[in-house]
C-alpha beads as a LAMMPS data file, in Angstrom:
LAMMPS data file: protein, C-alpha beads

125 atoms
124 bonds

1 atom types
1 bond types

-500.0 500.0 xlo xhi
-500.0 500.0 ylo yhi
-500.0 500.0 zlo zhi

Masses

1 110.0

Atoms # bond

1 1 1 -42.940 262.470 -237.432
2 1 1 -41.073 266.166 -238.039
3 1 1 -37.696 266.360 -238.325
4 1 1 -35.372 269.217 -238.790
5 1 1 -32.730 268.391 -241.814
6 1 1 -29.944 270.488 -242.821
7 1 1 -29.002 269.592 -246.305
8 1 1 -25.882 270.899 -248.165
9 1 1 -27.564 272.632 -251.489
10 1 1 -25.705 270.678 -253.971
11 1 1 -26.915 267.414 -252.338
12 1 1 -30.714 269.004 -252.065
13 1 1 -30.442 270.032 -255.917
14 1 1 -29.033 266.478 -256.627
15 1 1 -32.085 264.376 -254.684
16 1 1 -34.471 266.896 -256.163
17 1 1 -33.696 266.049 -260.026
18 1 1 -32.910 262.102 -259.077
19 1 1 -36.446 261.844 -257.394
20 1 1 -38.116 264.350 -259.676
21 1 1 -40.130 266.049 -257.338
22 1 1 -40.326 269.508 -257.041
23 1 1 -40.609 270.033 -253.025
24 1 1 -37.426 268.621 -250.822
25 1 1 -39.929 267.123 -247.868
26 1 1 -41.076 265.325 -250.455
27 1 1 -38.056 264.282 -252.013
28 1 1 -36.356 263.642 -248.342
29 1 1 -39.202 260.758 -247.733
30 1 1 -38.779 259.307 -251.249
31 1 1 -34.942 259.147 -250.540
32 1 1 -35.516 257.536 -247.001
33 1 1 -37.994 255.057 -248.102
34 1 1 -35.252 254.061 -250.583
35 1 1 -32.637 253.584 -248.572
36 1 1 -35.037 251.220 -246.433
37 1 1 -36.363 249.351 -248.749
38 1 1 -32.516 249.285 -249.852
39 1 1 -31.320 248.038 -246.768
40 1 1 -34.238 245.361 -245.710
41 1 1 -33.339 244.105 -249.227
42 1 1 -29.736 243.878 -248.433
43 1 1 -30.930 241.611 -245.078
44 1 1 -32.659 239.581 -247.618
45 1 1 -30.033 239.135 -249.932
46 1 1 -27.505 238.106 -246.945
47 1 1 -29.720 235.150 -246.089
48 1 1 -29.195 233.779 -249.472
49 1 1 -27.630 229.820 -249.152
50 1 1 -28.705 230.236 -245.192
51 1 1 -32.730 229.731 -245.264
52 1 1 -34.018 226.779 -247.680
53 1 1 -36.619 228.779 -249.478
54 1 1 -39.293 226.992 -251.214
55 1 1 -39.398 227.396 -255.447
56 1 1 -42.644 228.740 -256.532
57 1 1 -43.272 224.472 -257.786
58 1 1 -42.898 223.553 -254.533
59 1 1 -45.124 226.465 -253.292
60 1 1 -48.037 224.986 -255.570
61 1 1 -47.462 221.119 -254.400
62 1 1 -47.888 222.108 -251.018
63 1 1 -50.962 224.126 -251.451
64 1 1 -52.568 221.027 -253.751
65 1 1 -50.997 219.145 -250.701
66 1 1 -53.092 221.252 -248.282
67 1 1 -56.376 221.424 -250.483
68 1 1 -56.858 217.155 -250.997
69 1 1 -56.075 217.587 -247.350
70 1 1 -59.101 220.371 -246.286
71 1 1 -61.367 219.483 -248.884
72 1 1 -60.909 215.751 -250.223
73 1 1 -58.581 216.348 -253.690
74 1 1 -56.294 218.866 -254.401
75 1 1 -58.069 221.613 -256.503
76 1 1 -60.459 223.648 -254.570
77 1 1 -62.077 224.897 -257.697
78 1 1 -63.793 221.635 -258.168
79 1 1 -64.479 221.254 -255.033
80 1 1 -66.950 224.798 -255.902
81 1 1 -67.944 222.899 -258.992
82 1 1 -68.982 220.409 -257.027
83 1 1 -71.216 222.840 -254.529
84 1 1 -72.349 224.792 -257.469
85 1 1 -73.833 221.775 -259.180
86 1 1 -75.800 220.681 -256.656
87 1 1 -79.518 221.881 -255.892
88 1 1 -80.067 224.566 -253.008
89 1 1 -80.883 222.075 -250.293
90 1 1 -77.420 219.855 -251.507
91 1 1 -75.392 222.727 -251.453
92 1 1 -75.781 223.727 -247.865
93 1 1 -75.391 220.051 -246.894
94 1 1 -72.477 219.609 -249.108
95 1 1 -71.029 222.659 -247.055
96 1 1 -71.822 221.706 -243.891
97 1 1 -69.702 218.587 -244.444
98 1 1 -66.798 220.242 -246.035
99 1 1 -67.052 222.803 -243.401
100 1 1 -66.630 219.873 -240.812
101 1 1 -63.787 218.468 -242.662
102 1 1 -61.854 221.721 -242.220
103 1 1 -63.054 222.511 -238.663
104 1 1 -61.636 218.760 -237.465
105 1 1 -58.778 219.217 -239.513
106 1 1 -58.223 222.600 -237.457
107 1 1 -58.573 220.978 -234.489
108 1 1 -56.586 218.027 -234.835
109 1 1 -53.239 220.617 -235.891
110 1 1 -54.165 222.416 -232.775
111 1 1 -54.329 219.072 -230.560
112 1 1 -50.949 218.117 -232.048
113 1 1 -49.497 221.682 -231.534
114 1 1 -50.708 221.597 -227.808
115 1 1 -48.912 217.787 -227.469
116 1 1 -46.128 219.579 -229.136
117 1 1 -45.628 222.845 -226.802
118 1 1 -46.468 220.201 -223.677
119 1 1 -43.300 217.910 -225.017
120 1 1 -41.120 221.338 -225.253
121 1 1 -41.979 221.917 -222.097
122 1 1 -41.582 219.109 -220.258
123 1 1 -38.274 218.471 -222.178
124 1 1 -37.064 222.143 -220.579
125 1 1 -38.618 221.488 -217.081

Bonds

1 1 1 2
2 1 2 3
3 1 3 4
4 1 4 5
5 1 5 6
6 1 6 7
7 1 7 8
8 1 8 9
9 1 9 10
10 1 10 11
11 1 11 12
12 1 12 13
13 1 13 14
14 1 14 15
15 1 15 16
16 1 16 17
17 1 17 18
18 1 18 19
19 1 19 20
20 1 20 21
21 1 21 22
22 1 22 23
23 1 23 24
24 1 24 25
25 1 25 26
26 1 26 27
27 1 27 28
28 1 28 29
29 1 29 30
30 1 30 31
31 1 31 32
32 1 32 33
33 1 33 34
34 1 34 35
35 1 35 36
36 1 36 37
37 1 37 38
38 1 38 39
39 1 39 40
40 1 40 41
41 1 41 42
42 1 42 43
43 1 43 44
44 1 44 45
45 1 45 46
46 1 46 47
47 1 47 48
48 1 48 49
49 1 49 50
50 1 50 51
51 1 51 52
52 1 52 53
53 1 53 54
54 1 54 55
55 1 55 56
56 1 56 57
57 1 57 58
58 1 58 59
59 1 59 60
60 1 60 61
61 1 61 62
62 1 62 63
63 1 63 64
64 1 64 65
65 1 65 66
66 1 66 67
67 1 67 68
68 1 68 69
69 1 69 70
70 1 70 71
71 1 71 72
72 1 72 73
73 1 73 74
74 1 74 75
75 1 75 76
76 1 76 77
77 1 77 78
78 1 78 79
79 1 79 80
80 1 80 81
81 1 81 82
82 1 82 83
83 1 83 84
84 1 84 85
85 1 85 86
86 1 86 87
87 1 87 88
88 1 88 89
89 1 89 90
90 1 90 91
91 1 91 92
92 1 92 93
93 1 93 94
94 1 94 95
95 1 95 96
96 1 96 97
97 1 97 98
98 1 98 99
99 1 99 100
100 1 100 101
101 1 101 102
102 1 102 103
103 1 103 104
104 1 104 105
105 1 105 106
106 1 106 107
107 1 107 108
108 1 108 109
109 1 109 110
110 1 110 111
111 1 111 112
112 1 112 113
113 1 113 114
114 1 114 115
115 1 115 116
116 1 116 117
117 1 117 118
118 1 118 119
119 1 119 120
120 1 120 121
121 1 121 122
122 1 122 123
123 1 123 124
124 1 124 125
């Protein structure tokens, strides 16, 4: 997008040595990406002791959580130990069923989120 700026000169010399570019368009988007990522930051920082934000511990305990859940124990990286152990022929079957674990795993959280929009709206209606 173009956009016509008028810029007092002492302001334009100040951005150019602070972003320490020499051309001003190029300056003018550093400054403005700034100032955004400034301000989305600031939106951030507001929500701070409003949203319950998980710790990067409880981050990992919920993807083990989701792993012995998709695949039988919590690391997938033996569950590709496992698969690359086996023989060609064991492999694919091996696959096959861990691919089936996932796929009715998939569907069942899509049969309860179905039940669950159904409730909602049955609750409004």
């Amino acid at each position: 997008m173009n956009v016509s700026v008028e810029l007092d000169d002492d302001l334009a010399r100040a951005l150019l040595e602070l972003t320490g570019v020499e051309g001003l368009e190029e300056a003018v988007v550093i400054a403005t990406e700034s100032y955004v990522r400034h301000k989305r930051l600031g939106r951030f920082r507001a929500l701070k002791g409003k949203v319950d934000i998980m710790s990067n511990e409880e981050l990992e305990a919920a993807d083990l959580e989701r792993n012995r859940q998709l695949w039988g124990h919590p690391h997938s990286d033996e569950t590709q130990d496992q698969i690359h152990s086996q023989e060609p022929e064991s492999r694919t079957v091996l696959l096959q069923r861990l691919q089936g674990r996932y796929t009715d795993i998939e569907e069942s959280l899509a049969d309860e989120l179905v039940a669950e929009r159904r409730k909602e709206a049955e609750d409004e209606g």
